[in-house]
N, C-alpha and C positions, 0 to 999 in steps of 0.2 A: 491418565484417563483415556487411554486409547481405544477409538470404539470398536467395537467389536464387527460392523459388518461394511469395514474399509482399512484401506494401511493409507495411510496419511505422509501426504508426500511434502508438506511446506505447510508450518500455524502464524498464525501473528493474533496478537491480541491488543486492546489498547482501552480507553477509555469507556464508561458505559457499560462495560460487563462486556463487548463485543469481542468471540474469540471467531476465527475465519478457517478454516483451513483448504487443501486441494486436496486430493487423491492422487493412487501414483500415473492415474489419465486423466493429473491436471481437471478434472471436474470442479468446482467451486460449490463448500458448503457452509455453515454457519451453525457454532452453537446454541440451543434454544434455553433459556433459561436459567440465563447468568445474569439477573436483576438479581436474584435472589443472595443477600449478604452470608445467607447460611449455606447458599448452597453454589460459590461463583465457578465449579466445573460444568455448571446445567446437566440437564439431559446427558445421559450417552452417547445417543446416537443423534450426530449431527444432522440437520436439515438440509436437501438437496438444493440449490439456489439457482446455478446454471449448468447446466453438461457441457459447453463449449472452453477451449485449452484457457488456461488460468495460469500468470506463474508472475511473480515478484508483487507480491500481494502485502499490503500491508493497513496497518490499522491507526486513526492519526488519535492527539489525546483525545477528541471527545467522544469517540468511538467511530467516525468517520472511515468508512471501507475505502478503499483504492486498489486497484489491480493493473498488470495486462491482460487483455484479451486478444484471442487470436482472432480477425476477421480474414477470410482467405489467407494473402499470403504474408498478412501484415499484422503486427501488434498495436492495439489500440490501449492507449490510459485509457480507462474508464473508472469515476468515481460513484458509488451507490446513493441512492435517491429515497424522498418517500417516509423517512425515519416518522414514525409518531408513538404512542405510546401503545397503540396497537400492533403498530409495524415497527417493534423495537430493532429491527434488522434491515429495514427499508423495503421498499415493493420494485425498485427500479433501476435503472444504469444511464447515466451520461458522459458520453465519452468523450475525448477532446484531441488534440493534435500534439500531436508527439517528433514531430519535425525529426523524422527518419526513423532507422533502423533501432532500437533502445536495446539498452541488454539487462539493463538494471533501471528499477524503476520503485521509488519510495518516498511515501508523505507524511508525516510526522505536523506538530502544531503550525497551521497556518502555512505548510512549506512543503511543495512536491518538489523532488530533483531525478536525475533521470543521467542518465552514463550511456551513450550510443554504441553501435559497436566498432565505432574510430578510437576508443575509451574516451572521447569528452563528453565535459561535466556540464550540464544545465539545471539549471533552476526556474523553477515557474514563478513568474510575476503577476503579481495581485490574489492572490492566494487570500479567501477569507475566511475561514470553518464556520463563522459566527454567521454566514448567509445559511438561510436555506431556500433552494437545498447550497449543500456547502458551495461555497465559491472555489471556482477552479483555477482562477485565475484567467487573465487573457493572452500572454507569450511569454518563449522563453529566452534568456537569457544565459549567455556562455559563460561560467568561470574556468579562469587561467589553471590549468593542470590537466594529467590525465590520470586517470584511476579505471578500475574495471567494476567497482562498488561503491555502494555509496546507501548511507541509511541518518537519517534525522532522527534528532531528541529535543526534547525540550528546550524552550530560551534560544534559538537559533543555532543549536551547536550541531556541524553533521561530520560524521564519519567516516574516512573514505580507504580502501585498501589501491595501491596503484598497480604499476604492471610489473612492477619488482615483489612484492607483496609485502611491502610496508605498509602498516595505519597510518593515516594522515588526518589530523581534527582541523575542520572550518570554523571558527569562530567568527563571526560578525566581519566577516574579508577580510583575515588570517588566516593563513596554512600553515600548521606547524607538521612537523611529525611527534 
């Protein structure tokens, strides 16, 4: 369902009906009218949200938006704000510290992590989806490995590609490959 008056450069979808996507200049949109059980592609044409660079964008289970943003020369997490049933997409952005240069960056249930571009791995502590607006947690925290990706699933489990391009799965402080 690719709309027609954009090419789409990165989607994520997640809980709530909430689908996300960027453009190929990184713009940041949202699709309108995925409540609908008969109809969960919404609208066609997705809704403009910011013009400023967008990339490793992702969607957590309860539909919780997450991104980078580029301010000047720096990438910012910022998580979406606002959500009501009026504003099934939120009205806002609250961004938080990112404790350096990130390369990859993704939040998944109650869980952001983040890959620098030294390839290590952090994870946000205090993470609570169930605040609103979602909780972002307060710091982060290094786990032992380096990877250049990294993406969350459910039940604490994340998934990480290293710098040989092997998967490696985190389970509750286990790495296995």
């Amino acid at each position: 369902m690719n709309p027609a008056s954009m090419q789409v450069s990165d989607v994520a979808c997640g809980g709530n009906g909430q689908i996300w996507m960027t453009d190929t200049n990184r713009n940041l949109y949202t699709k309108t009218g995925t409540e609908d059980a008969a109809n969960p592609q919404g609208d066609l044409e997705p809704m403009s949200v910011d013009t400023g660079e967008w990339r490793s964008i992702s969607v957590g289970e309860n539909g919780q938006f997450f991104g980078m943003k580029k301010s000047g020369e720096i990438w910012e997490a910022c998580a979406r704000t606002g959500y009501s049933k009026q504003e099934p997409s939120g009205n806002a952005f609250s961004c938080f510290d990112t404790s350096g240069s990130v390369k990859n960056f993704n939040a998944g249930h109650n869980e952001i992590w983040m890959v620098n571009v030294h390839n290590e791995v952090y994870k946000r502590i205090g993470v609570d989806h169930a605040q609103t607006p979602y909780g972002v947690g307060h710091e982060w925290m290094q786990i032992a490995g380096e990877m250049t990706y990294v993406a969350t699933a459910e039940e604490g489990i994340v998934w990480g590609i290293d710098v040989d391009g092997e998967v490696w799965r985190y389970d509750g402080g286990e790495i296995s490959i």
